[in-house]
C-alpha positions as CSV (number, residue, x, y, z in Angstrom):
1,X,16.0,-23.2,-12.9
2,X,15.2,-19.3,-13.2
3,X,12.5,-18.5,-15.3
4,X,12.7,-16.1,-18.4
5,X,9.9,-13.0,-18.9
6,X,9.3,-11.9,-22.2
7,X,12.6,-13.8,-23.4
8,X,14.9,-12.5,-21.0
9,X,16.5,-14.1,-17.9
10,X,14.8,-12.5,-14.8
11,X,17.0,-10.5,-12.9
12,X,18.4,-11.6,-8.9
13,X,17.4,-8.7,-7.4
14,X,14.3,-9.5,-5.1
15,X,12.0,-7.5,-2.9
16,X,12.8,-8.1,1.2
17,X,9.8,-7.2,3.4
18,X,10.7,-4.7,6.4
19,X,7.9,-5.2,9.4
20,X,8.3,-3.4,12.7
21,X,5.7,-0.4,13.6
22,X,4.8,2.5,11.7
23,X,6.0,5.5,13.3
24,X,4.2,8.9,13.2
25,X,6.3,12.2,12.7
26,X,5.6,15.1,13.9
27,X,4.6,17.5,11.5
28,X,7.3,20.2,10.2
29,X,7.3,24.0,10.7
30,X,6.2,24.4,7.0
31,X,4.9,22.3,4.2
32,X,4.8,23.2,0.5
33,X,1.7,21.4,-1.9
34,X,2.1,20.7,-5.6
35,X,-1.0,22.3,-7.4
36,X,0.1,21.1,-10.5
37,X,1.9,18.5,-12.2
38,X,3.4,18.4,-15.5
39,X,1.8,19.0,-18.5
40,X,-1.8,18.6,-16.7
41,X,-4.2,21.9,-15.8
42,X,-3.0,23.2,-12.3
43,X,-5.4,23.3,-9.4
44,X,-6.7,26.8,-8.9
45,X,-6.1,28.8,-5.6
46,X,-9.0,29.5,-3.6
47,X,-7.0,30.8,-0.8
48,X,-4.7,33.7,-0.9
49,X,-0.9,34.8,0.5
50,X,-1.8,35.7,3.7
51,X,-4.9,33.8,4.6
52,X,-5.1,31.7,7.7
53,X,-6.3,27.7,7.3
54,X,-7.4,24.7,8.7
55,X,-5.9,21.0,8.8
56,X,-8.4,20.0,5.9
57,X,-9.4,23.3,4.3
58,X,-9.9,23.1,0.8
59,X,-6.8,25.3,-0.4
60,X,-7.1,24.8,-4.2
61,X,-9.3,23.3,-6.6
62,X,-10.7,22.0,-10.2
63,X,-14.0,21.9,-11.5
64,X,-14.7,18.2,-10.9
65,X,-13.9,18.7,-7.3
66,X,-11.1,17.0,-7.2
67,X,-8.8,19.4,-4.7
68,X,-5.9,20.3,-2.9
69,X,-6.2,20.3,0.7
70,X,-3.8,22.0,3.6
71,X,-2.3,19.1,6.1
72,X,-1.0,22.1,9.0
73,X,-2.8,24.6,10.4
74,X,-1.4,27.7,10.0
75,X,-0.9,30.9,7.2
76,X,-0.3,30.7,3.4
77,X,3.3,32.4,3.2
78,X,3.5,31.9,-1.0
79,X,1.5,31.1,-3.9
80,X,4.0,30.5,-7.0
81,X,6.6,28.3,-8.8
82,X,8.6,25.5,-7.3
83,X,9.9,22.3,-8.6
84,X,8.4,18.8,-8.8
85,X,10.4,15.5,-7.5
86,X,11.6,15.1,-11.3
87,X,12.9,18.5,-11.4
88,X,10.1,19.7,-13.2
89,X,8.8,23.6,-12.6
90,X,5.6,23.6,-11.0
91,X,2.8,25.4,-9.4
92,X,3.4,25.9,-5.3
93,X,1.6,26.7,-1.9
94,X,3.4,26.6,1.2
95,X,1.7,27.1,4.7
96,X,3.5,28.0,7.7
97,X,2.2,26.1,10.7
98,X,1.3,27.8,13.7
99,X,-0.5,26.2,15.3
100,X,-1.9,22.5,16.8
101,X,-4.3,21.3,13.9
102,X,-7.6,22.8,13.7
103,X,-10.1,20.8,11.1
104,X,-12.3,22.1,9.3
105,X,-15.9,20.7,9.8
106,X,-16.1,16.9,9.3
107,X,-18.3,15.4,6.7
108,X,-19.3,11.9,8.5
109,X,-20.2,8.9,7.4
110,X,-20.5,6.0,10.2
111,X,-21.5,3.0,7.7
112,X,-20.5,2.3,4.6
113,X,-22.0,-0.7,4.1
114,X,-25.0,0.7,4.5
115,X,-24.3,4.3,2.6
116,X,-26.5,4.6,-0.7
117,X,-23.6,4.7,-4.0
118,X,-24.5,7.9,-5.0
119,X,-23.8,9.5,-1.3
120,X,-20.6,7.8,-1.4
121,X,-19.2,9.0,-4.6
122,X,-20.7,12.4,-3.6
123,X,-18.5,12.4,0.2
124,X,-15.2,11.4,-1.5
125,X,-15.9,14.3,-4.0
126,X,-16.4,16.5,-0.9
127,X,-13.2,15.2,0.7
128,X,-11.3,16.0,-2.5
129,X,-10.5,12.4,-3.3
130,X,-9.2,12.1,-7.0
131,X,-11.4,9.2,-7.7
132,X,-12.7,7.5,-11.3
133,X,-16.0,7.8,-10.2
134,X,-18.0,11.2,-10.4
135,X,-20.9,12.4,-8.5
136,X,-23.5,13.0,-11.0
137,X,-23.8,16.7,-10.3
138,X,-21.1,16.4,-12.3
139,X,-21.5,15.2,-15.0
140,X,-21.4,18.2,-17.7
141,X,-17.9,19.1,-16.5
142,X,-16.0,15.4,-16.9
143,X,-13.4,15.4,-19.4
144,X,-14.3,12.5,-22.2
145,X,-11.2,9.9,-20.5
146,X,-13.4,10.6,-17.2
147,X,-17.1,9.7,-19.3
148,X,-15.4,6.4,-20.4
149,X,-16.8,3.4,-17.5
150,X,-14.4,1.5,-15.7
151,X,-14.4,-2.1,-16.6
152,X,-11.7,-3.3,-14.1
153,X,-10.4,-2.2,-11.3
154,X,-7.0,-3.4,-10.2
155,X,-5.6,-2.7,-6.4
156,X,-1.8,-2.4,-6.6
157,X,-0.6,-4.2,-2.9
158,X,2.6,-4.5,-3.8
159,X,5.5,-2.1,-3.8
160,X,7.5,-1.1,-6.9
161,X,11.3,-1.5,-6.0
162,X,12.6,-3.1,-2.4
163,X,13.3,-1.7,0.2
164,X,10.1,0.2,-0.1
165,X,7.1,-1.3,2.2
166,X,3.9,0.9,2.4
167,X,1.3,-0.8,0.1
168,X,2.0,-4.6,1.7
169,X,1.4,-2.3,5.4
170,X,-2.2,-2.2,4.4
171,X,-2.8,-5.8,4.1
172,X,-1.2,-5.9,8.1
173,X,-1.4,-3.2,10.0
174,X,-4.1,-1.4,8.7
175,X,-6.3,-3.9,7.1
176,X,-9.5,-3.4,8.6
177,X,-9.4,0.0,6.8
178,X,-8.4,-1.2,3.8
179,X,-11.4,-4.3,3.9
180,X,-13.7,-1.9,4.7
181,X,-12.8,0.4,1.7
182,X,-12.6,-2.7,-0.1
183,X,-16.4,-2.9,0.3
184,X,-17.1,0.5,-0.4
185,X,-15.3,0.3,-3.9
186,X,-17.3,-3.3,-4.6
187,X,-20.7,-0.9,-4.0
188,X,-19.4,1.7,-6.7
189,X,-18.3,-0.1,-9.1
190,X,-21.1,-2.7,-9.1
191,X,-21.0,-6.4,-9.7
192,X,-20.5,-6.1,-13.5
193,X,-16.9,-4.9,-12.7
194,X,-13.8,-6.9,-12.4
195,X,-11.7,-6.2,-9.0
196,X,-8.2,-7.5,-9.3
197,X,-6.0,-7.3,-5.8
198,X,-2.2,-7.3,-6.5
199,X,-0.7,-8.9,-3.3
200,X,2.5,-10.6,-2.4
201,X,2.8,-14.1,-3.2
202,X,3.7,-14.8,0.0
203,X,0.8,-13.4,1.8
204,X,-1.5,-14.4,-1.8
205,X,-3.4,-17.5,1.1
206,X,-4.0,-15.1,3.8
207,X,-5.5,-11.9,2.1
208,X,-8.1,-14.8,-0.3
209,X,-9.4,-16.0,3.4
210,X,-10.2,-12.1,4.4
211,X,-11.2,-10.7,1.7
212,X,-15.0,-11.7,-0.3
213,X,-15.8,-10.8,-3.5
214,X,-12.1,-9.9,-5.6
215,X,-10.0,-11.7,-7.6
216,X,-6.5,-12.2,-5.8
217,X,-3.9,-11.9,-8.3
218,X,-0.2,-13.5,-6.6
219,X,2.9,-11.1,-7.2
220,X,6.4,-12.7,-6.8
221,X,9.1,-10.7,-5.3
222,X,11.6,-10.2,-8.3
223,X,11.3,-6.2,-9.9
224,X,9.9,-7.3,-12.8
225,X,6.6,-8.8,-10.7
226,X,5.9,-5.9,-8.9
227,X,6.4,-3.2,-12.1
228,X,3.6,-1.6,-12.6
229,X,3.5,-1.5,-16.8
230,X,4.1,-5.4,-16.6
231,X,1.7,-6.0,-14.0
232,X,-1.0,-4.2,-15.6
233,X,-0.3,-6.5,-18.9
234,X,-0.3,-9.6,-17.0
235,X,-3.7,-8.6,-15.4
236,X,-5.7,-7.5,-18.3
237,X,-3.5,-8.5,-21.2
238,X,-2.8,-4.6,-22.5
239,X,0.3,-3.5,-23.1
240,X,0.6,0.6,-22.2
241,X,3.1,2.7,-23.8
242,X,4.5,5.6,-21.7
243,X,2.1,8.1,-23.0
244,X,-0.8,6.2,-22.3
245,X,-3.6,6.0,-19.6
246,X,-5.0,2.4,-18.7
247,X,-8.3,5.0,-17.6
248,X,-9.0,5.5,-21.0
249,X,-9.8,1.6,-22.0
250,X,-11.9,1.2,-18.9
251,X,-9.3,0.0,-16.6
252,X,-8.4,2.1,-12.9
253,X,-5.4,1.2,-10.9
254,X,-5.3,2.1,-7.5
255,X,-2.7,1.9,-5.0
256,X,-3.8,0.2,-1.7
257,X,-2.8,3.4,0.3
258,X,-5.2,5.2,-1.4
259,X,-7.8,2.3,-1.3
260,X,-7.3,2.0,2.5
261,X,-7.5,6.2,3.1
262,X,-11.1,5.9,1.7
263,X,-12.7,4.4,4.9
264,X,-10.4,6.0,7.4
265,X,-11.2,9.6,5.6
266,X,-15.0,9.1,5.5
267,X,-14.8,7.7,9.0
268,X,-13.5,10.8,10.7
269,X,-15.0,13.3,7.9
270,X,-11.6,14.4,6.9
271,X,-9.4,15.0,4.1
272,X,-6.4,13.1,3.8
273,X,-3.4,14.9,5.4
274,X,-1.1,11.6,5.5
275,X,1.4,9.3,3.2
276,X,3.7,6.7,4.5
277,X,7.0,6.6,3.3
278,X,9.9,4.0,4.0
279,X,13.3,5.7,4.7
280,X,16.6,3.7,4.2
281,X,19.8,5.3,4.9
282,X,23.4,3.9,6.5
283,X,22.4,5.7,10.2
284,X,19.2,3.1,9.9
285,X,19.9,-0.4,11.3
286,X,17.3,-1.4,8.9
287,X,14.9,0.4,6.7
288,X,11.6,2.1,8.6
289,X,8.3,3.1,7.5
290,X,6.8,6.5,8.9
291,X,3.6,8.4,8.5
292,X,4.6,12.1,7.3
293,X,1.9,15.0,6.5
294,X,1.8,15.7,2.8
295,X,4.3,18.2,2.1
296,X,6.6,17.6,4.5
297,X,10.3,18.6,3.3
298,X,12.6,15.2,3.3
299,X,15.0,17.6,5.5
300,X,12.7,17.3,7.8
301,X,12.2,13.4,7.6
302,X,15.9,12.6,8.0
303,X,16.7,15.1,10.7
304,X,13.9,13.8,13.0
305,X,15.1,10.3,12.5
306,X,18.7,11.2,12.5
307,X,20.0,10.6,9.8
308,X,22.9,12.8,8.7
309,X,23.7,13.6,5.2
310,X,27.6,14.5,4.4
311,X,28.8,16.2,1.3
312,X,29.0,13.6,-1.4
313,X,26.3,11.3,-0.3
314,X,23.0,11.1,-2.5
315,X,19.3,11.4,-1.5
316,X,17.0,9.4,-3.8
317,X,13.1,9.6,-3.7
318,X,11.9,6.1,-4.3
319,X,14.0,3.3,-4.2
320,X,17.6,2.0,-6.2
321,X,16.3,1.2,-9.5
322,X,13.6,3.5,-10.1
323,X,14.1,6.4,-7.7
324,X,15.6,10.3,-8.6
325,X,18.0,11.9,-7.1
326,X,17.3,15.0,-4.8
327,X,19.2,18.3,-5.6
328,X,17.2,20.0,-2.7
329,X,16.7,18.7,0.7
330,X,14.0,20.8,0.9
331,X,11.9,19.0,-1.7
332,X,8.4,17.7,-0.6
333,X,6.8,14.5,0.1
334,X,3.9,13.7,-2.4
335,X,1.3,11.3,-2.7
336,X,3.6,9.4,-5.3
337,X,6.9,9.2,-3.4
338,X,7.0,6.1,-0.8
339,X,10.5,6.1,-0.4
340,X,13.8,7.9,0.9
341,X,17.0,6.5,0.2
342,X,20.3,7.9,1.1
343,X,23.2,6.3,-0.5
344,X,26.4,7.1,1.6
345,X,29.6,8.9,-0.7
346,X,31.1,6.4,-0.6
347,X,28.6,4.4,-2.6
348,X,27.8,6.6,-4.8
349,X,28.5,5.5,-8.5
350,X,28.6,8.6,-11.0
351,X,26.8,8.6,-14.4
352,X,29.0,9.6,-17.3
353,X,28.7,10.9,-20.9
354,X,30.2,8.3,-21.9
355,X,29.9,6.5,-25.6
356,X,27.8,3.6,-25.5
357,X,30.0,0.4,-25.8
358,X,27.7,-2.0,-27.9
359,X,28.3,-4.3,-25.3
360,X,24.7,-5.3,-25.6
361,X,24.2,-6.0,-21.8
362,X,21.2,-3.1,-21.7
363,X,19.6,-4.9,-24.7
364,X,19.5,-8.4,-22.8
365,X,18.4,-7.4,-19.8
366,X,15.0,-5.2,-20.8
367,X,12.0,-6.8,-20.7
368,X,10.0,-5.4,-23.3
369,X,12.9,-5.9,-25.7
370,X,13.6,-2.2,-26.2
371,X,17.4,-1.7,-28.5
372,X,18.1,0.2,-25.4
373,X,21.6,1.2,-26.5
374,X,20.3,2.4,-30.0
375,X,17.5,4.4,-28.2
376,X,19.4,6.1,-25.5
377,X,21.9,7.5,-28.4
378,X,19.1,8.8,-30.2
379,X,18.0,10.7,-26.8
380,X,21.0,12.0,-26.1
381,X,21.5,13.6,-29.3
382,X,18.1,15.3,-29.3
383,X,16.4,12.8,-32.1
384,X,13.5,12.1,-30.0
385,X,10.8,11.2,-32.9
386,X,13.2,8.4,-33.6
387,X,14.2,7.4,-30.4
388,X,10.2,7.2,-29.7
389,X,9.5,4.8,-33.1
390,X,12.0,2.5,-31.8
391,X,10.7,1.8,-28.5
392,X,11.2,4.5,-26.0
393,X,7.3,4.7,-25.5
394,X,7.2,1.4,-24.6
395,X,9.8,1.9,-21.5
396,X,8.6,0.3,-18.4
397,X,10.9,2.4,-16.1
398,X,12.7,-0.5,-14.7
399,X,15.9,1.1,-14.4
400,X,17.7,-2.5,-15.3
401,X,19.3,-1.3,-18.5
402,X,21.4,1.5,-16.4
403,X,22.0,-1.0,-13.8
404,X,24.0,-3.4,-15.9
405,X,25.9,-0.7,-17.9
406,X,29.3,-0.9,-17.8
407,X,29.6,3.0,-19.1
408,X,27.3,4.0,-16.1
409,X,25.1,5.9,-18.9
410,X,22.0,7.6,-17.9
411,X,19.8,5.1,-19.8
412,X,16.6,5.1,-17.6
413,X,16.7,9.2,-17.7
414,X,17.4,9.2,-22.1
415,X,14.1,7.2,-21.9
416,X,12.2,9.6,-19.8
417,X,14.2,12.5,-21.4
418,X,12.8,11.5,-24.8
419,X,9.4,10.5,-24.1
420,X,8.7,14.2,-22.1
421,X,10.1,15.8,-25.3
422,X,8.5,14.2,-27.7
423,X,5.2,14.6,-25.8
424,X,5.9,18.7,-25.6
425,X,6.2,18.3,-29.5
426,X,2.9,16.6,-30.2
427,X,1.5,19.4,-28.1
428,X,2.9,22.1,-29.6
429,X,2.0,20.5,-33.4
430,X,-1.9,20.1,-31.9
431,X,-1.5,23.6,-30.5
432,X,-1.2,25.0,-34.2
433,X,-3.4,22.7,-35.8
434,X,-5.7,24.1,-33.6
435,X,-4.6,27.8,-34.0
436,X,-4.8,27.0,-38.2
């Protein structure tokens, strides 16, 4: 008998592991780094058009050290606007490589274990690392979410959407790094903090015997398990809307990726210049994880790999359900894009402007009951105060509700759509009440 999640019959579609090895790409003739995202404070240069750097060199930066660095050597060709994955205009640098990687000066550290808390929060500051935890040097420069203490800590191990597999690689292949990162974190946060570690149900027995010290939290393989909204609430209970950060009630989620990077980055003294990223596409006997530098345009990706792209076919970053589709085979691969998927023409099924049927078939299938059909009309016709008092907010990105659509409406992008708007109008109301 199939189980039902908050009322609803849990959907078929399950997650399917891919193994085999990791393979390494070489790194492409140019990369292009995000230094900003939207509607957060962009990373300020401190390099300039024309400046040569270092695989590792600090290229851009913010006041609590968190930073950008460069993953080529090579010469800054452009400082300026580009797009995000979500179409978004954004802040830019691009590097031409031009040579074999030069690093800058490494910041060791051989022992962990044995590495005093304040010197470790202090090194990961150094190496850039966007951690929770400040070095106290800075502590008249946090923002207040920053000053709040974290209370629990949950390790996300698990992967979003199938076919994606990078966060369950770093329970296999790399898990000596990620242990041994694991340790480090249980020395920062401190025994009065709760560390929660996601993992696959099926691997739940193996990761308990290795690891000491967490709480192993079992994910099953349907995409309602592995979301990340619901498996925050099944963890600690709290329910997040859209606009809301777990950071500010105490609680840090961090992706086992990152986790693992920790050790390996302190290890060598160097900034992280890698992300791993599962490629699926119909030249691809079966889906394969690589290592890519940061930046890396998904052109590049594909064409080492060959696979070949015809007119028609679509390029998604991320997976089926909850991926976006790539205008620009140029775009760049970011920390938060594990996943390439290329859907062949063929395949391709068009979202329309359809009317909305009131078939109801969105409204069964949500699992935070959201009137999805009601709510994606609203968006659509620019009422985005209503469409966010009846439930937009509490979207968990899913992507079910356009799934199941027989009018192949756009219902996961209305919910987006009228969440980012009706963010940019709470800004611009607390921009004048601050101007009045």
């Amino acid at each position: 008998m199939r189980k039902r999640f908050f009322r609803v019959l849990k959907p078929k579609i399950k997650f399917e592991g891919w193994e085999g090895e990791v393979q390494t790409l070489p790194p492409p003739e140019s990369i292009t780094l995000p230094l900003s995202r939207p509607g957060q404070m962009p990373f300020n240069p401190v390099v300039d058009v024309g400046d040569d750097v270092k695989t590792g060199q600090f290229i851009a930066m913010l006041p609590n050290r968190t930073g950008v660095h460069a993953t080529v050597t090579g010469k800054v060709t452009s400082i300026g606007p580009g797009y995000s994955w979500d179409g978004q205009q954004i802040l830019t640098i691009c590097i031409q490589r031009e040579s074999d990687d030069e690093f800058e000066a490494p910041i060791i550290m051989e022992d962990l274990e044995k590495a005093p808390r304040d010197q470790l929060i202090q090194t990961l500051a150094d190496l850039g690392f966007a951690s929770p935890w400040k070095p106290v040097s800075l502590k008249n420069k946090l923002s207040e979410t920053e000053r709040i203490p974290v209370h629990t800590v949950i390790i996300r191990a698990v992967d979003r959407e199938p076919p994606i597999a990078v966060q369950r690689r770093f329970l296999t292949e790399f898990s000596s790094d990620f242990a041994e990162s694991l340790e480090g974190l249980r020395k920062i946060v401190g025994d009065a903090c709760l560390v929660v570690v996601a993992v696959p149900e099926s691997m739940a027995a193996q990761v308990q015997a290795t690891l000491r010290d967490v709480e192993i939290f079992p994910v099953g393989d349907s995409t309602l398990d592995t979301n990340s909204t619901l498996l925050i609430y099944k963890i600690t209970h709290k329910f997040f809307m859209a606009h809301d950060n777990p950071r500010r009630e105490g609680i840090a989620v961090i992706s086992a990726e990152n986790l693992a990077f920790v050790a390996r980055c302190l290890h060598k003294g160097k900034a992280r210049t890698n992300k791993l990223v599962t490629v699926s596409a119909p030249d691809l006997e079966k889906p394969l994880t690589v290592r890519v530098r940061l930046g890396t345009p998904v052109a590049h990706v594909l064409n080492t790999l060959n696979v070949k792209v015809a007119s028609g076919d679509r390029v998604i970053s991320g997976g089926l359900l909850m991926g976006m589709a790539q205008p620009d085979m140029n775009a760049n691969i970011v920390r938060g894009v594990s996943g390439i998927t290329v859907i062949p023409a063929s395949k391709v099924v068009t979202f329309t402007d359809a009317p909305c049927i009131n078939c109801g078939r969105c409204v069964s299938v949500c699992p935070v009951n959201i009137q999805v059909n009601l709510v994606g009309r609203y968006s659509e016709f620019g009422y985005f105060e209503q469409a966010v008092m009846r439930g937009s907010g509490s979207c968990v990105e899913c992507g079910l509700c356009a799934y199941v659509c027989p009018s192949r409406r756009p219902l996961l992008q209305y919910m987006r759509f009228a969440n980012f708007q009706h963010g940019l109008q709470l800004k611009e109301l607390q921009a004048g009440e601050g101007r009045g």
